[in-house]
C-alpha positions, 0 to 999 in steps of 0.5 A: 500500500505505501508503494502504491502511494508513493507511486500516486505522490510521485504522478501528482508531482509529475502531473504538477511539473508539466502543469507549470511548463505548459501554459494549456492544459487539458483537464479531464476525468480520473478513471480505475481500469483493470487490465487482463493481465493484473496491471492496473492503469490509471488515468488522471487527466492527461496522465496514464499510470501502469502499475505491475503485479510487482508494484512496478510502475510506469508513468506516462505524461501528455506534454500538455499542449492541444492537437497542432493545426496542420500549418504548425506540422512540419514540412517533409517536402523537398529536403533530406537524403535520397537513395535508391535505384538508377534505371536507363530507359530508352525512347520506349521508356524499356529499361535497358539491362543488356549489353554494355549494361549488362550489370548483374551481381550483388555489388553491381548495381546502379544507384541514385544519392541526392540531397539539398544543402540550401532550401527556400520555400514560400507559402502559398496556403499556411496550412497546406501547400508551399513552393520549394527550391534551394541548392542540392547535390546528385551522384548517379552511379552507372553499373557496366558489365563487368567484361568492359571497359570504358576508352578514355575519350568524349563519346561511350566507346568500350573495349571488351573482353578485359581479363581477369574480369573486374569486380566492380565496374560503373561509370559516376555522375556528379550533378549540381541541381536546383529544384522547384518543387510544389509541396503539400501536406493532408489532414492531420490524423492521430496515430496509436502513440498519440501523435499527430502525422499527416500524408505529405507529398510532392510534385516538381522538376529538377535542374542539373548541371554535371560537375565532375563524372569518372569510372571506376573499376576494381579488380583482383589479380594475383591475389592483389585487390586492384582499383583504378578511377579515370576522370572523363566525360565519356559522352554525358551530356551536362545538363539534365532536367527531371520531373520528381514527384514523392509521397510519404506519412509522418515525419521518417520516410518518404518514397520517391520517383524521378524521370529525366526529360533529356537523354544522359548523353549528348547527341551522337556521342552516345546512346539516347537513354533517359534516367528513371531513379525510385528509392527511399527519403530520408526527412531532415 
């Protein structure tokens, strides 16, 4: 009994102190509820108590303030970190998987990195929809079939049949971008932890500009692990602009979609590919 006191005294002071932190506080009824597994639960006013069988307890406090409006949730729009697949589609929209992109194995595989570094955004309505652009980085990562090798020249050109076979072969473009992005966020919803999330997505294109592009390749020979970097163009083409659209719930992750509206290489120095880039966001 005095345990179980001390537990009350203990939640009077807690539901005290947060009292005093927040200016708006809710005050409702107090109830006993008994649980199937012998815990009692107590609620007074915002504040729950489990007390265990063991006169264990936990005690959990409302931080007070009243369910935000949507114009007070945090924006999860254009910024924060993306990776996922690379894809090279042709004028068909197929997506090209043989040949000099012939990349098969675990470790070979094509990918897409991006973030923002700088972010602007205007509201258009506080509480649902804003423009966003800033300054962001991509680097796109090209797996080649292994059996080839890029000629160091301005245009794709390989040469073929390179033995031993590399481990690791892919051709990387580094893009300096701005965006232009609508945002909007949905309704707010309370989920099971008593938080308040809502569906956010966006929609907008992307510039970008090449800064710096190579292949690399590793590779082992002689029981000694190899690896090799050679700066070039290799026909990309510098400028590159893409339609990007995202979707998510809540404040973690969000999934993504971005498409190229002009090929990856300049006309008649390679051939006409469009990128297709889907993964995950991770929001900051």
């Amino acid at each position: 009994m005095k345990k179980f006191l001390s537990i009350l005294c203990l939640a009077a002071l807690t539901y005290h102190s947060n009292a005093m932190a927040y200016s708006i506080v809710e005050v409702r009824d107090t109830t006993i509820q008994p649980k199937s597994d012998d815990t009692l639960r107590l609620r007074i006013g915002q504040m729950k108590i489990d007390i265990y069988p063991d006169s264990s307890a936990v005690i959990q406090v409302a931080n007070g303030k009243k369910k935000p409006q949507v114009k007070d949730f945090a924006w999860y729009g254009f910024s924060g970190l993306r990776y996922g697949f690379l894809y090279l589609m042709d004028e068909n929209e197929k997506i090209q998987t043989e040949g000099w992109l012939g990349n098969t194995g675990r470790r070979n595989v094509s990918s897409h990195v991006a973030f923002n570094v700088l972010n602007a955004t205007w509201d258009l309505d506080k509480s649902h929809l804003r423009i966003c652009t800033g300054l962001g980085f991509q680097f796109n990562t090209i797996a080649l079939n292994k059996e080839y090798k890029l000629l160091e020249q301005d245009s794709l050109s390989f040469v073929t049949g390179i033995t031993p076979n590399y481990k690791l072969s892919t051709l990387n473009a580094n893009y300096i971008q701005v965006p232009f992005i609508f945002q909007f966020n949905g309704r707010l919803k309370k989920d099971s932890d008593g938080d308040y999330t809502a569906f956010h997505s966006s929609i907008g294109c992307i510039g970008s500009y090449l800064i710096g592009s190579n292949a690399y390749y590793k590779w082992e020979q002689d029981g000694e692990k190899k690896k090799q970097r050679l700066e070039g163009n290799y026909g990309l083409d510098p400028f590159q602009v893409d339609i990007y659209a995202d979707f998510g719930f809540g404040d973690v992750l969000t999934w993504y979609l971005q498409t190229g509206l002009l090929s990856v290489f300049k006309e008649n120095k390679g051939p006409e590919l469009y990128s297709l880039s889907t993964g995950l966001k991770i929001n900051f």
